[in-house]
N, C-alpha and C positions, 0 to 999 in steps of 0.2 A: 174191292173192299177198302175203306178208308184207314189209313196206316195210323196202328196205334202211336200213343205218345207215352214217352217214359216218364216217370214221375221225378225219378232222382237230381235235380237239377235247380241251380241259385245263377241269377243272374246280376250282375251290378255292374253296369256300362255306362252309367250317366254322371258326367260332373256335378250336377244337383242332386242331392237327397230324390232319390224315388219312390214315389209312395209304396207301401206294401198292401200287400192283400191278403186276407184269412177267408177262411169257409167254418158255417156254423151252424147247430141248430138247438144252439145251449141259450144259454141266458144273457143278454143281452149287459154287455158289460161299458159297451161308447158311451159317449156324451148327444152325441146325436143317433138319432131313427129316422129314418128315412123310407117312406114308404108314398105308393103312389095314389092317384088321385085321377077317377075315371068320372066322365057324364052321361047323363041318361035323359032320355028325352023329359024336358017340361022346365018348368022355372025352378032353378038352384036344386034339380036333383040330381046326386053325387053320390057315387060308392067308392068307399075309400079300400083301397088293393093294398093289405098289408102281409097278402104272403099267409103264410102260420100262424102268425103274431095276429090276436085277436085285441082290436082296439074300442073302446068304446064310441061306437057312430054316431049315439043319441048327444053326445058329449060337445063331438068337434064338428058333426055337420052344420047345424047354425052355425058357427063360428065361422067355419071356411064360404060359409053364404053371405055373412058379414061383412069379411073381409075380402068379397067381392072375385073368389074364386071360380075358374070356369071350367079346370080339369084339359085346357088344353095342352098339345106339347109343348115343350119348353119355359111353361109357368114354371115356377117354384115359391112355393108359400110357406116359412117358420113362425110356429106357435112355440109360444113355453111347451114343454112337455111334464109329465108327471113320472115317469120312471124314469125317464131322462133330463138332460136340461133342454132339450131342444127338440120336436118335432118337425120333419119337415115332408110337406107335400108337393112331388114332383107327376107332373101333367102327363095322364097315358091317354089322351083325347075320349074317343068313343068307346062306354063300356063294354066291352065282350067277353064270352064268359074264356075263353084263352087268347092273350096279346102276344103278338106277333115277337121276334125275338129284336126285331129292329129297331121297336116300340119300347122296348125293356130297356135296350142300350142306349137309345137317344133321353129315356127319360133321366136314369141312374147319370148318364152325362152333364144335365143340365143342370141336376143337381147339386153332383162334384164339385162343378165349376162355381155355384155357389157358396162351398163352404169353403173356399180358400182361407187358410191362416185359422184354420182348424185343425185341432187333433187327430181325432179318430170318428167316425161314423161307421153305425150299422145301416145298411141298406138290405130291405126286407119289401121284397116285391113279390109277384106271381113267378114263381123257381118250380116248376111241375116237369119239368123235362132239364136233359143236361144241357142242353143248347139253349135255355133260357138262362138257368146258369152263368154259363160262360160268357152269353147276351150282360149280361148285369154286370160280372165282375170289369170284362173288358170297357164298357161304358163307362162307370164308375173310374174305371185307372185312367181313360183317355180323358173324360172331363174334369179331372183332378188337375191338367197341367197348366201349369205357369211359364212364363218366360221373364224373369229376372236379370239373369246375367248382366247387362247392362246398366241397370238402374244402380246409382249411387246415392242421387241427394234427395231423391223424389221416394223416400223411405215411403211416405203415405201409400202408393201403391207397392210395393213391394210384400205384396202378402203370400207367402209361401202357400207350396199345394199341400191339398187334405194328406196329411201324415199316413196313417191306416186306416183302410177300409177292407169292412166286415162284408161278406154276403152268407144272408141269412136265409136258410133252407133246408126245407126236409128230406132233400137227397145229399147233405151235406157228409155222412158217412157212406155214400158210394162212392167208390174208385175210379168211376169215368166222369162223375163232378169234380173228383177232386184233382185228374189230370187234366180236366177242363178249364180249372181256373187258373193252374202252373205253364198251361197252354196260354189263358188269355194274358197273366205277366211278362212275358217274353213276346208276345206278338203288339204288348200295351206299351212295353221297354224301346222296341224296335221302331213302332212308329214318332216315340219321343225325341226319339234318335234323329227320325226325319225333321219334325217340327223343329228340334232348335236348331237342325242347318240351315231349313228354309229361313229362319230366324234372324240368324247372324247376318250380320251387311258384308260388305264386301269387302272391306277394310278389315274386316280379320275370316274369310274366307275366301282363299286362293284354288287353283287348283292343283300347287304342290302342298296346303295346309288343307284340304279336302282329303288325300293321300293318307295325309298322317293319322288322320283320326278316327279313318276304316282300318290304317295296318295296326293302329295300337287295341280297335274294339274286335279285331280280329285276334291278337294276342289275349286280351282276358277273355274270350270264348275261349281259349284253347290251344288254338291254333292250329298245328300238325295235328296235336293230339286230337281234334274236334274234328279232323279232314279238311281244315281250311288253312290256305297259302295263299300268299300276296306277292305279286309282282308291278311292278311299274316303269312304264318306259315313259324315257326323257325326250324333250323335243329332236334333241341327235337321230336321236332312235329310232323317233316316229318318221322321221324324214327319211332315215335311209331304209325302211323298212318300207315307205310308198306309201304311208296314211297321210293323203293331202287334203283331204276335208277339213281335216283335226289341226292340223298344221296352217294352212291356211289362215280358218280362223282365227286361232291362237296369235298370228305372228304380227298383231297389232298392238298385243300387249306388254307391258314389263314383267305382266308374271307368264311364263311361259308355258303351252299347254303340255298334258302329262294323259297317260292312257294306264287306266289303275285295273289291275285285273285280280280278282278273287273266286279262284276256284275251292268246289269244296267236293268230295267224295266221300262218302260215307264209312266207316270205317268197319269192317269186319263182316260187310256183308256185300252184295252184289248189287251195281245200282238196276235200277227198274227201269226209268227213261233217264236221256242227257238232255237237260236244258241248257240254254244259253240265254244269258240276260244284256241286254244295251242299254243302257241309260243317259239321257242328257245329261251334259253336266255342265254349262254356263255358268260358271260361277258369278258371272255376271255379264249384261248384255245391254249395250249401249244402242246397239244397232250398225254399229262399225260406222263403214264410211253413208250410209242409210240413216243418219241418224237419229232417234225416237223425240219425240217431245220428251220437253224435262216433266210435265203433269203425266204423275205415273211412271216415269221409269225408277222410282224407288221400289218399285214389286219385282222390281228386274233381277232381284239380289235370289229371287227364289227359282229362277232359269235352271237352277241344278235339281230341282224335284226328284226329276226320273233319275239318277244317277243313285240320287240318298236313297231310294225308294227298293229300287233291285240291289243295291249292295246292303241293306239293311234287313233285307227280309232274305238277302243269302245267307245270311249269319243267323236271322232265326232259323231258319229251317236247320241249318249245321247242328243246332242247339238242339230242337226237336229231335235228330238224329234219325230224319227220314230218308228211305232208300233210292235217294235223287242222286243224278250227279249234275252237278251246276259249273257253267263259266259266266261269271259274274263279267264284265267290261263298262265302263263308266270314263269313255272322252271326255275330257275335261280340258274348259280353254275360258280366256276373258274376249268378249267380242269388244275388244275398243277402236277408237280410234287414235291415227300416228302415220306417220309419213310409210309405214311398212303394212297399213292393213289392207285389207284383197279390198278392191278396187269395182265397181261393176263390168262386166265382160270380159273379166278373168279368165284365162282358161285353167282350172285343177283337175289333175290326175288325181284320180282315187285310188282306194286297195285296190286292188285285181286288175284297174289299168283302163277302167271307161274315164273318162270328158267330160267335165261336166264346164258350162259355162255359169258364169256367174251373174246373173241377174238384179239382185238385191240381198247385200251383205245384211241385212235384218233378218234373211232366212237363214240364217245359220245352222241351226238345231240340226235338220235335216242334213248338213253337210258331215258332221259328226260322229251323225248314227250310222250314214251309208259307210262310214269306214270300218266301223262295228260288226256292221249286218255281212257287210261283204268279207271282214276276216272269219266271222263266226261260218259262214256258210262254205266257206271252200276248205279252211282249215281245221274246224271241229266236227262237220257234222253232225249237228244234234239233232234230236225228233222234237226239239220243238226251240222255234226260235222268238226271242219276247221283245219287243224296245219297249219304251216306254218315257214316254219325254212334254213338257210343255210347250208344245210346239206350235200351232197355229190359235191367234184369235176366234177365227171361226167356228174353231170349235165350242169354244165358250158363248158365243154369239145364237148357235145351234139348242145347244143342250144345257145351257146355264152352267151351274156349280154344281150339280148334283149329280152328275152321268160324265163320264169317261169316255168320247170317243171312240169306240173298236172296231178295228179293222184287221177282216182277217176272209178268205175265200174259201174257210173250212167253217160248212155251216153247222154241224155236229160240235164243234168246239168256240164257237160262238155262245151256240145257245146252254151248252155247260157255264165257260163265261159269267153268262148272264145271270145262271143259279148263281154261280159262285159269290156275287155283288152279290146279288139281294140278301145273299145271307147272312156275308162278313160286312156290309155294309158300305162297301167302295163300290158302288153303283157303274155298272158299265152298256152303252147303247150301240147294237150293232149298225155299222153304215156300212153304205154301200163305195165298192171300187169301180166304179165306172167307166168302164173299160172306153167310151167315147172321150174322155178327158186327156186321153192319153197325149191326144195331135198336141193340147197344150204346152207336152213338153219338148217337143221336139225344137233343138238347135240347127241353124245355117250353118254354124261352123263346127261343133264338139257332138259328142255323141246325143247329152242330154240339156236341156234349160233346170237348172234346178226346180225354179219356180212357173208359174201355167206366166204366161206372156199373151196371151189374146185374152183379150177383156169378155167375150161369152161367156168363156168359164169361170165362174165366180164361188165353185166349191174350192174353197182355199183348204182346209180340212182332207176333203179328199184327192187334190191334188197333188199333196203334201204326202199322202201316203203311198198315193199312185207313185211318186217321186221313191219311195225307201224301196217299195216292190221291188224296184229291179236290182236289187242287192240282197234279197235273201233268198234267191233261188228259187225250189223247189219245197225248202221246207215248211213246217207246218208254221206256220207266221204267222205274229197278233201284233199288231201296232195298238198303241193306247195312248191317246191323243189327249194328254189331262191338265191340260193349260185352263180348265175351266175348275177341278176340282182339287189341284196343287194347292191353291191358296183360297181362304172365305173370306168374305167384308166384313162378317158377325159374327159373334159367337150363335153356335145350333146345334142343338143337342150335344153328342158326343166330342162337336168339333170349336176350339175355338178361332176368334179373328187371326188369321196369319197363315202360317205353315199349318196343314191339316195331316201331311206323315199319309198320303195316299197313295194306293200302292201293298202298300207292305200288308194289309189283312187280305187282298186279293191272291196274290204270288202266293202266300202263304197257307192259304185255307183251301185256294187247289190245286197246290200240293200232296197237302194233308189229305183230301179227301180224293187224290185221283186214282182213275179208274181204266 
């Protein structure tokens, strides 16, 4: 059964104003309406989805035929309105007589993102179930965001995000809508959380200033009191403790790497399963002594995805106050180059004591996590062990931006998984581990090649994961390979250009709903 959510709960974790959100099925009080906008087969015929809210069709469908409307996704079309000052029409593609909740969120998304440097809007869609709800409010919060912080003189774009938004619904006095929407603000907070670090460059994100900004958003959760604690070890530490992945990499840099761990337990009750989270955390990624072309390594600042992504959705979940137990870990290092960085044909010692040889200081990630995977598995024991990192090209090359690499040899919790995307919206593809790929890594001299070395094999993706295998044991393992859905070239739907906060609706919602 899917673990209720408590209703009692405010969150405010974000250095910018965040937008808020209300539930309603009263009288429309915004300045804007927002409601959607479907096609039907033949020239300019449209039915316009406004939910409850009865609009006049005979009114505005010429107009929106005029104005050369097509009802696709991510259109958005404003007319003057008449109870309001603004109408606006956001694209649910093909009419059917119930839309999918994905459809909800992407629309209410593209919306949002149109009205920056607006007040308030009501958003009045198809709300017939609580998971369309929750579909709507969470779109609505995610496409509301902006990324400012940097802008000074270029006021002209500095348009803040939509202040309040309404979602307008006739189940708006039921109690699982209304935990649904207190659900989608904290799960809409947390991935904001991810975006403005993917955000930030590098020059003001370290991975001892990475550190500070999860122990501080883990003290306004709570902290103790919420079941959540922070620890962090310093390069000393990691070194005499035998994390040479982490160190290794790290030790090209002037900022020096840090291993940030955030555990949470639930408080007053008995947890149900122990997870364990690993996240990349690159704060930034040159390619070391491997060096990348300068075209594009400016995306290189968003390497810490997987790191923001499981330490942000440990702290939702804490928040939820679901009966998990979590060990959050997020290795954090800057891969530069310096007369001190690993070298190709390195030999590093890992946790637990295998060899890895060093092939190409551009694979880093993977050096990282194996020290993650291999502490989580011999010293926690959990029933489910998670990385989650930007790790290889290929995967983006494979499955574009829309799908998340997953690798895991439990096909039972794959293809849960795979519900769990399609629902929350962080889309995930199962692949395959290839047990033939394996010769690839075998080294002359150390136990393993980090990276495949014979040119046949050319699944860089899956050898990449075949590479973390042999550090998480026996447990139930999911790699998520999201070097393609970390970052988007465009604004789409719910997601804008940059940091997209992926991740944290996955971790989060199965969670929530596991079984």
């Amino acid at each position: 059964m899917p673990f209720k959510v408590p209703c009692n709960f405010e969150v405010k974790t974000k250095e910018q104003e965040m937008t808020t959100i209300h539930l309603t099925d009263g009288i429309i009080k915004d300045e804007i309406l927002v409601v959607g906008l479907s096609h039907k087969k033949g020239k300019n015929a449209f039915s316009i989805e406004s939910g409850d809210i009865a609009l006049d069709a005979k009114k505005f469908l010429p107009l929106l035929a005029d104005l050369g409307a097509t009802g696709k996704a991510d259109e958005v079309i404003k007319v003057p309105g008449t109870a309001t000052r603004l109408l606006v029409f956001t694209g649910l593609g093909e009419h059917k007589a119930k839309f999918e909740d994905e459809t909800l969120r992407r629309a209410a998304g593209a919306a949002a993102r149109e009205l920056a440097g607006s007040s308030s809007a009501t958003f009045s869609l198809p709300t017939n179930k609580v998971s369309s709800v929750a579909a709507v409010a969470e779109g609505a919060l995610l496409g509301a965001y902006v990324f400012n912080k940097f802008r000074v003189d270029s006021l002209s774009d500095r348009r803040p995000s939509l202040k309040s938004v309404t979602v307008h619904s006739p189940l708006a006095q039921d109690s699982k809508a209304k935990a649904a929407v207190k659900r989608a603000a904290i799960i809409g907070d947390h991935v904001t959380i991810v975006r403005d670090l993917i955000n930030t460059p590098p020059s003001h994100l370290t991975p001892d200033s990475f550190c500070k900004v999860f122990s501080d958003l883990v003290k306004k959760a709570g902290g103790a009191n919420a079941g959540l604690k922070v620890s962090i070890a310093n390069e000393s530490q990691l070194k005499s403790k035998g994390y040479g992945g982490i160190t290794s990499v790290g030790q090209g840099s002037a900022n020096p790497p840090r291993l940030l761990h955030i555990s949470y337990r639930p408080a007053k009750v008995k947890a149900l399963k122990t997870f364990a989270y690993v996240g990349k955390g690159i704060t930034f990624d040159t390619g070391g002594l491997a060096l990348k072309p300068a075209a594009g390594m400016e995306a290189m600042k968003s390497d810490m995805s997987g790191a923001a992504a499981v330490c942000a959705a440990t702290i939702a979940i804490a928040l939820l106050k679901l009966p998990i137990a979590i060990d959050c870990y997020a290795p954090l290092a800057e891969n530069m180059v310096s007369d001190h960085a690993t070298r190709p044909s390195d030999i590093i010692t890992m946790y637990g004591g295998k060899t890895i040889e060093v092939i190409n200081p551009d694979a880093e990630g993977r050096l990282v996590l194996a020290d993650g995977l291999a502490y989580a598995d011999a010293e926690l024991k959990p029933d489910y062990l998670i990385d989650v990192a930007t790790l290889t090209g290929a995967a983006t090359l494979g499955l574009g931006r829309q799908y998340a690499a997953m690798y895991t040899r439990d096909v039972k919790l794959a293809a849960r998984l795979y519900e769990i995307g399609n629902a929350s919206g962080d889309h995930v593809w199962h692949m395959p581990l290839v047990d033939d790929y394996k010769e690839a890594l075998r080294s002359d001299i150390a136990d393993f090649n980090h990276i495949a070395r014979k040119a046949k094999y050319s699944g860089g993706s899956v050898t990449a994961a075949l590479f973390l295998e042999h550090f998480a044991g026996n447990r139930r393992w999911v790699h998520l390979d999201i070097a393609g859905t970390a970052r988007s070239e465009n604004d789409s739907g719910e997601n804008p250009k940059g940091g997209t906060g992926y991740g944290v609706r996955l971790l989060t919602q199965w969670i929530m709903n596991l079984k």
